[in-house]
C-alpha positions as CSV (number, residue, x, y, z in Angstrom):
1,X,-44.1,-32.5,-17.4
2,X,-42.1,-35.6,-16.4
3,X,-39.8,-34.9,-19.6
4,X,-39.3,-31.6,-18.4
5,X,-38.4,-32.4,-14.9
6,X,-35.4,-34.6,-16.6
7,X,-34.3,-32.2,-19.2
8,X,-33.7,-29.5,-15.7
9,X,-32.4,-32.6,-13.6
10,X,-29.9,-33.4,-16.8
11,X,-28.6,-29.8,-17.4
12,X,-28.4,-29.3,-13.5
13,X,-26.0,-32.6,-13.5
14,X,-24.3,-31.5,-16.3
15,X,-23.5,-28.1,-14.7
16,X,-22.0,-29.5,-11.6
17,X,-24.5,-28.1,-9.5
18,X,-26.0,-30.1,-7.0
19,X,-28.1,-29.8,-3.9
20,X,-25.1,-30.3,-2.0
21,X,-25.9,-28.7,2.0
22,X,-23.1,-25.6,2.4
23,X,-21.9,-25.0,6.2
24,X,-22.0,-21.9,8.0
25,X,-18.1,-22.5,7.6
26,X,-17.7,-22.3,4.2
27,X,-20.5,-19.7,3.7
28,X,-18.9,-16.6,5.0
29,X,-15.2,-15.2,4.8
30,X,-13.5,-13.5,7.2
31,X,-10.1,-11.5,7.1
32,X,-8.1,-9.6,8.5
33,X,-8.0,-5.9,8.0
34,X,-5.6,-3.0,8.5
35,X,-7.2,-0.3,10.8
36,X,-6.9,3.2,8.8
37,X,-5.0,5.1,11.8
38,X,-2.2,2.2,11.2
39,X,-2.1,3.0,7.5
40,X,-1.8,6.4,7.8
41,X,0.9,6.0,10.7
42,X,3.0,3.7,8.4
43,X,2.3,6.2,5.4
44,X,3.6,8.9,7.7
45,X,7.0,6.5,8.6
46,X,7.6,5.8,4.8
47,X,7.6,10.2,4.8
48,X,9.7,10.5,7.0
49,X,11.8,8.1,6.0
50,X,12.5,9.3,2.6
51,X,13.0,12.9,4.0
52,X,15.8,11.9,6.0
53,X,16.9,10.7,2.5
54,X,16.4,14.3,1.1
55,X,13.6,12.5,-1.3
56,X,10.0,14.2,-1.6
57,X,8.1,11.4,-2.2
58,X,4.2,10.5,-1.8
59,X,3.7,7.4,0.0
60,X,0.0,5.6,-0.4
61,X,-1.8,2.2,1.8
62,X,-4.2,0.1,0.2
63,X,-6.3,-2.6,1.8
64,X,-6.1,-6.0,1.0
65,X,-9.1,-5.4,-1.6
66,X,-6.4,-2.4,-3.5
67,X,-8.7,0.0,-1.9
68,X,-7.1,2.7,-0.6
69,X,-6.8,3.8,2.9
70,X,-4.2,6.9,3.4
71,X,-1.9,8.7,0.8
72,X,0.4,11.6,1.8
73,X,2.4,13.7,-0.5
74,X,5.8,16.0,0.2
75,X,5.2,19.4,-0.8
76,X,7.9,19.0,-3.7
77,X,7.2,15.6,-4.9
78,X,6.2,15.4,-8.6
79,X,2.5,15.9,-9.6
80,X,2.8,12.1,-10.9
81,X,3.7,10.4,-7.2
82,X,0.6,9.9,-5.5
83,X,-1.1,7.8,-8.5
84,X,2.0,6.4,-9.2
85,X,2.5,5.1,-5.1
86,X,-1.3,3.9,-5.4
87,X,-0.5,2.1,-8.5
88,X,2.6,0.6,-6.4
89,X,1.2,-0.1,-4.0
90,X,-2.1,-1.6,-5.9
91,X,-0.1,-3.9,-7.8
92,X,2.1,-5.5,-4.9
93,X,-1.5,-6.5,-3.5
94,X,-3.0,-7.5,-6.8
95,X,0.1,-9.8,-7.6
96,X,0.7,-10.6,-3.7
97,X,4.5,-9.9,-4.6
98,X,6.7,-7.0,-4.0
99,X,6.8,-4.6,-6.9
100,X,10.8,-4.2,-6.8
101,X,10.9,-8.8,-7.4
102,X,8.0,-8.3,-10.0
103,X,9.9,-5.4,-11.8
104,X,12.3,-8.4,-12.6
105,X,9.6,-10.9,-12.7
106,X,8.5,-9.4,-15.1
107,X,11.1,-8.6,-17.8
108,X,10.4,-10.8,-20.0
109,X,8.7,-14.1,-20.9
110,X,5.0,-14.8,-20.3
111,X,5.0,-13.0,-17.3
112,X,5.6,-9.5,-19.1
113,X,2.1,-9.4,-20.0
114,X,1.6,-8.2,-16.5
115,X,2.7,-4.9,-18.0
116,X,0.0,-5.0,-19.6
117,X,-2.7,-5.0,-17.2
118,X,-4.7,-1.9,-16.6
119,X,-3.1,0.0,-13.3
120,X,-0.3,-2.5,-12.8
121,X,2.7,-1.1,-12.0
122,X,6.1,-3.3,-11.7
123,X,8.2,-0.6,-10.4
124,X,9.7,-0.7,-7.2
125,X,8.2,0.9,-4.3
126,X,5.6,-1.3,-3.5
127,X,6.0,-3.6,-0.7
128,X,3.7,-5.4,1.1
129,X,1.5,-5.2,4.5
130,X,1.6,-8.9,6.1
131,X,0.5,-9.9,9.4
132,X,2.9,-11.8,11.7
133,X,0.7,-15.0,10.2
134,X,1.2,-14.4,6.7
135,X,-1.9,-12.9,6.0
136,X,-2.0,-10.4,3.7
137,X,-3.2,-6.9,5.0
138,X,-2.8,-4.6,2.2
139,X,0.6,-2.9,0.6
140,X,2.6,0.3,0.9
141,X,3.5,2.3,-2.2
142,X,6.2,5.2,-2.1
143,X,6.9,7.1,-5.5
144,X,9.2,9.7,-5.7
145,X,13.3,9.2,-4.5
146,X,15.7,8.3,-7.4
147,X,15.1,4.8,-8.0
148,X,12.8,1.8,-7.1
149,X,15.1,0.7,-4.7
150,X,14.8,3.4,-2.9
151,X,11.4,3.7,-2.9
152,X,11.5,0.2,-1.5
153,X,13.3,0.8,1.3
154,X,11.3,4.0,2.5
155,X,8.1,1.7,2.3
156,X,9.8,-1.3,4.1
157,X,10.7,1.9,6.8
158,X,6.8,2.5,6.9
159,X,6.5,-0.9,7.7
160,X,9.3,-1.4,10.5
161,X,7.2,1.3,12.3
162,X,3.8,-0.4,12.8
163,X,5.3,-3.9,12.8
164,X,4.5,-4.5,16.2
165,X,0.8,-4.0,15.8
166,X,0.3,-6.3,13.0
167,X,2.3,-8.9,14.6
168,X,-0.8,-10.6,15.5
């Protein structure tokens, strides 16, 4: 029994797991979250935003988690927009960068296996949400006006119009 006892103290130290006490502190995460009436008032921005463009677009909010909270479509936006703005806007969370830089970022180099990764999406279009202390809070995704840049700057529109709420 004794040699037991060592083999299970052995492979424990050999792990790197110990007995080590773990605080409250470190036992529990807590975030910041974007409330859903917010994400569907920026979604609705980015709309508007892109109509005054003469776009029909579909504009999609994702949590911090890529879970999403709100997509809206224009009546004449393509069948593809609202997975494609979920991708966006998915991927600018998932890679904690803009999709329009990561478009670039991703080019070529190692960093174009990105492309590569189931749902990812480097087009622009997907921006993300931050709180007025970095945090992140999710992203916005807009598919649908004539380029990424475009897209970009509808979404950053979405943004401009709940940025005093998240200024926390």
């Amino acid at each position: 029994m004794n040699t037991y006892r060592s083999l299970v103290a052995a492979a424990v130290a050999a792990t790197g797991l110990t007995a080590t006490p773990v605080l409250a502190q470190d036992a529990i995460v807590t975030f910041k979250s974007l409330a859903p009436d917010v994400a569907v008032e920026a979604a609705q921005a980015a709309l508007e935003s892109c109509r005054a463009e003469g776009y029909q677009v579909a504009v999609s909010v994702v949590d911090r988690g890529g879970n999403l909270q709100a997509t809206i479509r224009d009546r004449f936006a393509g069948p593809h927009t609202p997975d494609t703005a979920y991708r966006k806007a998915w991927t600018s969370v998932s890679f904690r960068t803009d999709t329009l830089e990561l478009s670039t970022l991703t080019e070529k180099g190692e960093a174009w296996a990105i492309r590569n990764v189931s749902m990812a999406l480097p087009l622009g279009g997907g921006v993300q949400i931050l709180a007025g202390d970095g945090s992140m809070l999710g992203a916005i995704g807009v598919s649908g006006a004539p380029s990424g840049s475009a897209d970009a700057d509808c979404a950053r529109a979405g943004l401009a119009a709940i940025d005093e709420k998240i200024a926390f």
